[in-house]
C-alpha positions in Angstrom: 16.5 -32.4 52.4 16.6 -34.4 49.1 12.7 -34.4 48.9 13.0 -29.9 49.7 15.2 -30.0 46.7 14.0 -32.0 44.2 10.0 -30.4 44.9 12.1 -26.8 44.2 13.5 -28.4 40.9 10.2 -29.2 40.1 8.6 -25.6 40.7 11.5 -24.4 38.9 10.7 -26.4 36.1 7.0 -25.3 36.0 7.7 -21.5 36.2 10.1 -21.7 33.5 7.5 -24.0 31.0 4.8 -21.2 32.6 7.0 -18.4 31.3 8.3 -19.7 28.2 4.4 -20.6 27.4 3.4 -16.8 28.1 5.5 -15.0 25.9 4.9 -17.1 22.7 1.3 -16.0 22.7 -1.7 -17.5 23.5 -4.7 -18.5 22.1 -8.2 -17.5 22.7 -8.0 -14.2 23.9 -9.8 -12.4 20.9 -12.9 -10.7 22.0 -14.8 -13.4 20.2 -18.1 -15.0 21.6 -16.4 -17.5 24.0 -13.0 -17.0 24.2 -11.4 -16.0 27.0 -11.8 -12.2 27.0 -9.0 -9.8 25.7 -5.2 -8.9 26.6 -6.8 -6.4 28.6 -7.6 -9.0 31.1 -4.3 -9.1 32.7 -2.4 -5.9 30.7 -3.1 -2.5 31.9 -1.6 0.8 32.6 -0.2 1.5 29.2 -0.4 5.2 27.3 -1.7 5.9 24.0 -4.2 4.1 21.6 -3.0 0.7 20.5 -4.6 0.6 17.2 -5.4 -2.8 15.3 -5.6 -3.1 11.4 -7.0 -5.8 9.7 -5.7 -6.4 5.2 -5.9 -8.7 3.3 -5.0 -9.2 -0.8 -6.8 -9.1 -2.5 -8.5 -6.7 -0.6 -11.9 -6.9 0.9 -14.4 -5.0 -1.3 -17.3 -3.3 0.1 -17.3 -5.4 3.3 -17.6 -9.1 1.7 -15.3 -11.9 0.7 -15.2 -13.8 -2.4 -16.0 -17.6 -1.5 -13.4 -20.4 -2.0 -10.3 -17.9 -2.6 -6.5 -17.7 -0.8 -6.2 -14.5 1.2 -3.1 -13.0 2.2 -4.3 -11.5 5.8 -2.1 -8.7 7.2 -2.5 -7.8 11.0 -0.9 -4.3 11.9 -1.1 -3.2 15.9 0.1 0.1 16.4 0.5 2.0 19.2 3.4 5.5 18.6 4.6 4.6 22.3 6.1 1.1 22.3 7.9 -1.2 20.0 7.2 -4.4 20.8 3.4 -6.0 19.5 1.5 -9.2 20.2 -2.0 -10.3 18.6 -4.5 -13.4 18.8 -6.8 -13.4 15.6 -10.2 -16.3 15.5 -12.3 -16.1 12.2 -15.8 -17.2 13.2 -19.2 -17.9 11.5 -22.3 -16.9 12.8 -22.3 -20.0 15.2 -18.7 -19.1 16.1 -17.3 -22.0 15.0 -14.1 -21.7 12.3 -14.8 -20.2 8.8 -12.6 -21.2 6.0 -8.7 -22.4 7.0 -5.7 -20.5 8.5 -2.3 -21.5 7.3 1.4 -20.6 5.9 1.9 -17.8 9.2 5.0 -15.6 8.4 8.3 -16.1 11.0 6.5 -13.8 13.4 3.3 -15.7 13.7 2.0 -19.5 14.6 -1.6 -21.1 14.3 -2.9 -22.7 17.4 -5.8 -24.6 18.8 -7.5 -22.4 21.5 -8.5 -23.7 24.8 -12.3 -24.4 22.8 -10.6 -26.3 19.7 -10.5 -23.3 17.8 -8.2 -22.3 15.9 -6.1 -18.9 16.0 -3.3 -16.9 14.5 -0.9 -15.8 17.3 2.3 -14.4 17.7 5.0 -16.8 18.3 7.8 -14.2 20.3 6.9 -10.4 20.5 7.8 -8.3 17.5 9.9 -5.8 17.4 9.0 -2.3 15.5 8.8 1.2 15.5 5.6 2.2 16.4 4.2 -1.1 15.2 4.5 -4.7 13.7 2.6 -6.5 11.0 1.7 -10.3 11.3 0.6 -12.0 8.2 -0.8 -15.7 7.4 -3.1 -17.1 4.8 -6.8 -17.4 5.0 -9.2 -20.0 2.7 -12.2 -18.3 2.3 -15.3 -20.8 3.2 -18.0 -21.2 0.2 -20.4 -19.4 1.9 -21.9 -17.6 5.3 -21.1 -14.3 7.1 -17.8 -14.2 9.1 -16.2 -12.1 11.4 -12.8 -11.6 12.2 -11.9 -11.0 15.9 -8.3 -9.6 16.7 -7.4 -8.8 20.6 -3.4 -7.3 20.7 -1.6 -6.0 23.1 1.7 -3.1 22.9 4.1 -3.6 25.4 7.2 -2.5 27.0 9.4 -5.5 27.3 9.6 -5.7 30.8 8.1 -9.1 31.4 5.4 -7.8 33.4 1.6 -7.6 32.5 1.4 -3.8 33.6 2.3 -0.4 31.7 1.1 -2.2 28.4 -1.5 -1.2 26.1 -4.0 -3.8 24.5 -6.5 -2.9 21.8 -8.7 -4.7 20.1 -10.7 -5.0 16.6 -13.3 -7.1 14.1 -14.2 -7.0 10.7 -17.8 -8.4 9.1 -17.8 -10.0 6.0 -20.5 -11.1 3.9 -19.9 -13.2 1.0 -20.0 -11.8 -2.4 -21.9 -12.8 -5.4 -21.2 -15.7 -6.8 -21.1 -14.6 -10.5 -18.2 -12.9 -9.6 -16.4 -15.9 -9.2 -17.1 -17.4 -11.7 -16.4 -14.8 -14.1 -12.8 -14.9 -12.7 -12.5 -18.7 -13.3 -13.6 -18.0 -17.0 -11.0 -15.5 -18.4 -13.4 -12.5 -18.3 -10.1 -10.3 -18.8 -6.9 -11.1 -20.5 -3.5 -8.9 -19.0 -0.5 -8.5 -21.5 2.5 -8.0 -21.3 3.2 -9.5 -18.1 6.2 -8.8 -16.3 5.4 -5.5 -17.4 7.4 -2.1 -16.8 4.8 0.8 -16.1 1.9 0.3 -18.4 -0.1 -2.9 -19.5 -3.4 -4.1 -21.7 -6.5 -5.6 -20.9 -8.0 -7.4 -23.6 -11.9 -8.0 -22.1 -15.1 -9.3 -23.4 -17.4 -6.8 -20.9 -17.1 -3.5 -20.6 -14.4 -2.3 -17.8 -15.7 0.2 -15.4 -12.6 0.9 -12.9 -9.5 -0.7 -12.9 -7.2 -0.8 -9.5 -3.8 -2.0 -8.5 -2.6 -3.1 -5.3 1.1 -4.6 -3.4 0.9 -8.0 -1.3 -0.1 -5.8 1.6 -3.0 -4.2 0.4 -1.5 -0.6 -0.4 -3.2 1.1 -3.3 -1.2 3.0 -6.2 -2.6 5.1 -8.7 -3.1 3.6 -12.3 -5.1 5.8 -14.8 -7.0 3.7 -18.3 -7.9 4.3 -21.4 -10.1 2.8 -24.3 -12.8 0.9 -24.3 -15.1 -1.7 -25.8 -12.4 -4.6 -25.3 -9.5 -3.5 -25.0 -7.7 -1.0 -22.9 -4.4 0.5 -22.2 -3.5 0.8 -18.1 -0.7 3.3 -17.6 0.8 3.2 -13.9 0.7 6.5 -12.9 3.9 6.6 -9.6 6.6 4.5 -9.3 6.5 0.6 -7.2 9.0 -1.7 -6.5 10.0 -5.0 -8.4 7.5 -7.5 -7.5 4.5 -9.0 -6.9 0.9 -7.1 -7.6 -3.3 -7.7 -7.8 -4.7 -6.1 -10.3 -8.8 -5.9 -9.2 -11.4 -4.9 -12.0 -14.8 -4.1 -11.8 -17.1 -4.7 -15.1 -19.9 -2.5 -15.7 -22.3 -5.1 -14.7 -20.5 -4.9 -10.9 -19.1 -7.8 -10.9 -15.2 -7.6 -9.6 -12.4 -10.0 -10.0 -8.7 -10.5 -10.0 -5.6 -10.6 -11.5 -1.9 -11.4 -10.9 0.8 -8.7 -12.0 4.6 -8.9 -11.9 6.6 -5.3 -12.2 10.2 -6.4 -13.8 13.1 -5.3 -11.5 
């Protein structure tokens, strides 16, 4: 009778760790070449589109990176029908091995080793949201190489079964961009003044400034207008933002883009 009991304990024990291990996330099921497969493996039955959106700030430009830069990834499922949102993300090379470093994941999020070694960005507990949740860690862009990023996710409705959820699924290639435009930004091309500023600003620049754009943490655009030129110009903020935080991406005449830091006063 003792033995019956303490073998239950020990069942008991292992369906708890299983369950408590299962709704943390887990790693590896990304739709990258060999992971495990998708959420779609064991979730099914689910309505709607579960949608998956993949930011970053600075943002991505024309479909490439800039080498050896700190990223701010955002990772938005969405799905109108449910309110609670998992995710797995890998960021691969073209021999599927790592590219760059994952790090600094938000309360929502953890980085893991997958089953392979590799590692992944994963949702620590569902979140909770209306409609959808956004999970957010940093990304250290490698010095060179294609990448892809592979993100499987899954809506779900709470009820601690695998069916009448929704996964989706996404990627994103990345080539890396040219090189110059690095180092342009390492060597002061442009010069932004005042800074905390209000609604407008200057840029003092030694090359001709083509386009000027302004974005939040989360990639969101907002509508800046510019005038002068030669070297310097005068960037008026055309809708109101929040105290805060913003990149301020320019593009010279000669292509090349880069990056700067702004700070709206409160």
């Amino acid at each position: 009778m003792e033995k019956k009991v303490t073998l239950l304990a020990l069942l008991l024990v292992f369906l708890m760790g299983f369950s408590i291990l299962n709704s943390g996330g887990k790693a590896g099921y990304t739709g990258a070449p060999g992971s495990a497969g998708l959420c779609s493996n064991c979730h099914s039955g689910g309505n709607g589109t579960t949608n998956v959106i993949i930011q970053s700030n600075p943002p991505f430009v024309a479909g490439s990176y800039q080498p050896n830069i700190n990223y701010r990834i955002s990772i938005t499922v969405q799905n109108q029908n449910y309110n609670h949102f998992g995710f797995a993300c890998e960021i691969l090379d073209t021999l599927n091995n790592d590219a760059g470093v994952m790090s600094n994941p938000d309360a929502g999020t953890k980085i893991v080793n997958s089953a392979g070694g590799r590692k992944n960005a994963t949702h620590n507990a569902k979140k909770s949201g209306t409609g959808s949740a956004t999970f957010e860690f940093d990304w250290q862009s490698p010095s060179n190489g294609n990448v892809t990023f592979y993100v499987g996710a899954n809506a779900v409705n709470n009820d601690g079964g695998t069916s009448g959820d929704k996964p989706g699924k996404n990627s994103l290639n990345l080539v890396p961009a040219q090189q110059t435009s690095i180092s342009k930004s390492q060597n002061n091309v442009a010069k932004i003044y005042p800074n905390p500023v209000e609604n407008e600003f200057f840029l003092q620049a030694n090359e001709k400034i083509n386009e000027i754009s302004l974005f939040d943490i989360k990639g969101k655009s907002y509508r800046v207008s510019m005038n002068g030129e030669g070297s310097l110009y005068r960037i008026f903020i055309q809708e109101t933002i929040a105290p805060g935080t913003y990149i301020v991406q320019i593009r010279t005449q000669k292509g090349d883009i880069f990056y700067e830091k702004l700070y709206i006063k409160p």
